[in-house]
C-alpha positions in Angstrom: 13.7 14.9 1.9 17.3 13.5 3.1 19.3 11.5 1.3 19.6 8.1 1.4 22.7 6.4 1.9 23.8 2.5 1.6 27.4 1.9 3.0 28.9 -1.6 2.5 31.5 -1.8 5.6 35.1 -4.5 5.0 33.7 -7.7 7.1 30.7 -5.7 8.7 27.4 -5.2 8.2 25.4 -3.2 5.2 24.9 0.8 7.2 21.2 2.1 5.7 21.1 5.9 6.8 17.9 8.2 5.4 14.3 7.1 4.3 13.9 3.7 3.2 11.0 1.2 3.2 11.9 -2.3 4.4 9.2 -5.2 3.8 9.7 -9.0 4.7 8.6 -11.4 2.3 5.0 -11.3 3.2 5.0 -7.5 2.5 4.9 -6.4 6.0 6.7 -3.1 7.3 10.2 -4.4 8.9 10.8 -2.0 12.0 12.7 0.8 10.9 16.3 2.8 12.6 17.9 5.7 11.2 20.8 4.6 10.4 20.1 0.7 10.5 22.6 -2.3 10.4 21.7 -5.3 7.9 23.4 -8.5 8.4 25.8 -10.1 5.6 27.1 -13.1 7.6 24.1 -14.6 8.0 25.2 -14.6 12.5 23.6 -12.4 13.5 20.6 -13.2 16.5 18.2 -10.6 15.0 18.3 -11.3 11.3 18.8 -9.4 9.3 19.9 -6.9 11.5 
């Protein structure tokens, strides 16, 4: 299994790199990238990525 890393970038977004299971607030699988972006600023037009 790979590791999973969680890198918080100055002014950027949060970097998710390895096996992680996303779920909105229903439950439901969020599509999943490897590494993935998540949005802090709340800007972005594909929240929360």
């Amino acid at each position: 299994m790979s590791e999973t890393r969680i890198q918080i970038l100055n002014k950027g977004p949060i970097i998710v790199a390895g096996h992680v299971d996303v779920v909105d607030d229903e439950g439901k699988a969020v599509r999943q990238h490897d590494p993935m972006a998540i949005c802090r600023c709340g800007q972005s037009g594909n929240m929360p990525f």
